[in-house]
C-alpha positions in Angstrom: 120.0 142.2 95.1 118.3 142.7 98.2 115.3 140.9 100.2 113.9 142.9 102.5 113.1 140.7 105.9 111.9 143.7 108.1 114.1 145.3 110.9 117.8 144.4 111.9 116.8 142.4 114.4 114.4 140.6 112.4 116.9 140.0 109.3 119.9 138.5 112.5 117.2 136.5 112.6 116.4 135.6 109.8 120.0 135.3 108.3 121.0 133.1 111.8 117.7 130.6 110.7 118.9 130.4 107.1 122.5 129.5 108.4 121.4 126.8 110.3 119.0 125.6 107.9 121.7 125.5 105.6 124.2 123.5 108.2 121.0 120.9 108.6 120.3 120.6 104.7 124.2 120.1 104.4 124.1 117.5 107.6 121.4 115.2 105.6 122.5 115.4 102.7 125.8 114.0 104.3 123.6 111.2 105.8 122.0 110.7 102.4 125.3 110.5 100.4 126.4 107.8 103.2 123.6 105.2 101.8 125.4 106.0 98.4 122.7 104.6 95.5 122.0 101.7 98.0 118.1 103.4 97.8 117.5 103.1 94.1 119.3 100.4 93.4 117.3 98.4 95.6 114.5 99.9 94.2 116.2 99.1 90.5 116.1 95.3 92.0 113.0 95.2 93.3 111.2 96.3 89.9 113.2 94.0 88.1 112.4 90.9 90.3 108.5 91.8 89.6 109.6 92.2 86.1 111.3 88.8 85.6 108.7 87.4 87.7 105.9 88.5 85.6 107.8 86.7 82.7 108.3 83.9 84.3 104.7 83.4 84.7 103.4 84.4 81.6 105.9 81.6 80.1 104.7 79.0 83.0 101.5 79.8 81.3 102.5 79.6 78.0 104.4 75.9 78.6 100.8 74.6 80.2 98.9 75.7 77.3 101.1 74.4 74.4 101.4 70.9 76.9 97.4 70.6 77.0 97.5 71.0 73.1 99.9 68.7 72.7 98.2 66.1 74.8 95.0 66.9 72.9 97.0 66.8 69.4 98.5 63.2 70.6 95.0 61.8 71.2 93.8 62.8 68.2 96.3 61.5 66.4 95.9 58.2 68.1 92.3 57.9 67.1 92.7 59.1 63.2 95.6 56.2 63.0 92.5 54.3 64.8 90.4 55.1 62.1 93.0 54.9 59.3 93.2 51.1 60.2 90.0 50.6 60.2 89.1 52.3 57.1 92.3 50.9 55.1 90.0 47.6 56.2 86.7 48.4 54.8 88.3 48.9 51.4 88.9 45.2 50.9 85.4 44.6 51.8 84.0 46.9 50.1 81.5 46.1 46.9 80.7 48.8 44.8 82.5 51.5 43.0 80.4 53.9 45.4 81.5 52.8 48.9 85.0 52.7 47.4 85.2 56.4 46.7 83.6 57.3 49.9 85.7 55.6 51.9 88.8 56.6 49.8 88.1 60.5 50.3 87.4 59.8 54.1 90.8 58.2 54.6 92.2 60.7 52.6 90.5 63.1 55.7 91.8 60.8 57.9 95.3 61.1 56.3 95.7 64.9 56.2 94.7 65.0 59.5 97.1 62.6 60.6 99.4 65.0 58.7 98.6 68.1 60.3 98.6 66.3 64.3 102.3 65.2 63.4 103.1 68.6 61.8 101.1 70.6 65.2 103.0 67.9 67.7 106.5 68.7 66.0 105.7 72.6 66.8 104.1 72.4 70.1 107.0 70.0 71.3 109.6 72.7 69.7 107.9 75.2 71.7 108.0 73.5 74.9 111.0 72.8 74.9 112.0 76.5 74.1 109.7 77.8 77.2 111.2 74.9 79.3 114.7 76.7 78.8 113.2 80.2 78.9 112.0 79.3 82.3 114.8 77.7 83.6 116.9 80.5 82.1 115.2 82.8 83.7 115.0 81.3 87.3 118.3 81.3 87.5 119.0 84.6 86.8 115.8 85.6 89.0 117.8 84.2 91.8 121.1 86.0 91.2 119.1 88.8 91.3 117.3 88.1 94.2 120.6 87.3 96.3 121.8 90.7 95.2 118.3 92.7 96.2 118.5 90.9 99.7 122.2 91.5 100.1 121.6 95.4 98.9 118.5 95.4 101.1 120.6 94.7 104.1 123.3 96.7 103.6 120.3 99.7 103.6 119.0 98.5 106.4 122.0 98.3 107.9 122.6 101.9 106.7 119.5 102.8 108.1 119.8 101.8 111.6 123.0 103.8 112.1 121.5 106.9 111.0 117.9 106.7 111.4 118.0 109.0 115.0 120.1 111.1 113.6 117.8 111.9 110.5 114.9 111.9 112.7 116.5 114.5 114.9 118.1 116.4 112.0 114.5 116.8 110.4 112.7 117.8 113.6 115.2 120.5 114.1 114.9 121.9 110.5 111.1 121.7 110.8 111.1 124.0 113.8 113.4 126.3 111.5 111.5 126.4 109.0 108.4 127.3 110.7 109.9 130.4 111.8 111.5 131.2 108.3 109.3 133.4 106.0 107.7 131.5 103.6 108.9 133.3 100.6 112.4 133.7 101.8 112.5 129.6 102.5 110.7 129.3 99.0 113.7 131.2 97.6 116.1 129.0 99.7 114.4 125.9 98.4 114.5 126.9 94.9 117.8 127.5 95.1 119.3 125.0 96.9 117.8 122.4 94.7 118.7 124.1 91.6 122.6 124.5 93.1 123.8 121.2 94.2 121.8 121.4 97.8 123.2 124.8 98.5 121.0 128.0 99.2 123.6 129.9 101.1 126.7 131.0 100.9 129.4 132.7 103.0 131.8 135.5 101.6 135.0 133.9 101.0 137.9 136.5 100.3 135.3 138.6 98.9 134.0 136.3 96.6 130.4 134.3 96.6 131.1 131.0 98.7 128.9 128.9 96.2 129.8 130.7 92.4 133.0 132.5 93.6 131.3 135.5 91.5 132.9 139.0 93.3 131.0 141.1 95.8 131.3 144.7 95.4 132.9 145.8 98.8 129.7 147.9 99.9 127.8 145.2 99.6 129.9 143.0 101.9 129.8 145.5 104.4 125.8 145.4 104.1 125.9 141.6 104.7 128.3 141.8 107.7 125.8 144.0 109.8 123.2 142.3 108.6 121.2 145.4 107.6 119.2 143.5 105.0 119.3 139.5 103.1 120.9 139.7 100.4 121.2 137.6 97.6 123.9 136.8 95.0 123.8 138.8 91.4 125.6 135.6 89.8 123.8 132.8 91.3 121.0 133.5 93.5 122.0 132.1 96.7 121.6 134.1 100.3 125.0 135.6 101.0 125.9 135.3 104.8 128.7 136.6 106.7 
């Protein structure tokens, strides 16, 4: 398979760009495998910090809530045993059958709710005492995991630092290869090279495809070494260069 790229001089060109395109791509990518997973992981950190600071919060919140409502539950309680006192007195002064029963069935009230505070205080104080530990679980962890972000971050910076110009440089140079690339022939190297492991040409290696090892007829490497016209592999797709 054949790409036509105009006169000999213009496919030289043309195959000379793609070769050092190629020896750029394959000089970043070197850069990039140097900072290993050091990028996402601190990414992977940073997301998880958010996450486990989010929680944190939302259980902070939690903890205050149930602790205002178990204040609130302990004063009421207080003031129905108030009133329970008072009412157990007002039945042995009472005088009629009437005031009796009234005042029976309102410290009955009194007595179920009395009931339910004790019942609600048991809960609420179950419940912060499990946010308590969920928080203080959690912020311990949360700072593992921050002393690992900040020790990953470093390292990347670190990382960065040594191989920052050299990136810079790297993609200034393939920039002003690329502008003078066609555009579909660098949208075929493109699609290739990220489809075969960064790759989007290949040399002839004892007459075999440098990136699939497929054979080239022996015609066909002759075309390629004079350069008469790009062409591209029948097995994989990838620019065949002398």
């Amino acid at each position: 398979m054949t790409y036509t790229a105009g006169t000999e001089s213009k496919v030289r060109e043309a195959v000379q760009l793609l070769t050092e395109l190629q020896e750029i791509d394959d000089e970043l990518r070197d850069i990039a495998a140097e900072r290993g997973d050091l990028p996402e992981e601190v990414e992977r950190l940073g997301a998880k910090i958010r996450e486990m600071d989010t929680y944190i919060s939302e259980r902070k919140a939690d903890l205050e809530k149930t602790t205002q409502a178990l204040a609130d539950r302990g004063r009421q309680l207080e003031e129905a045993k108030e009133k329970q006192v008072k009412l157990q007195q007002q039945l042995y002064a009472v005088k009629t059958t009437r005031e009796y029963d009234a005042i029976t069935a309102e410290f009955n009230y009194v007595k179920d709710q009395i009931t339910s505070c004790e019942s609600d205080i048991t809960r609420d104080t179950q419940r912060t005492s499990e946010f308590t530990r969920q928080i203080e679980e959690r912020s311990a962890e949360l700072e593992k995991v921050r002393s690992e972000e900040n020790t990953k971050a470093e390292d990347l910076r670190g990382k960065l630092a040594e191989t920052e110009e050299d990136e810079r440089q790297l993609m200034h140079r393939r920039e002003n290869v690329v502008v003078r690339l066609m555009k579909p022939l660098y949208a075929h190297y493109e699609r290739i090279r990220n489809a075969k492991d960064g790759r989007g040409v290949a040399r002839i290696l004892d007459g075999a495809c440098g990136g699939c090892f497929a054979m080239i007829p022996p015609q066909t490497q002759v075309n390629i070494r004079k350069q008469v016209d790009i062409v591209l592999c029948e097995t994989c797709g990838r620019i065949l260069v002398p």
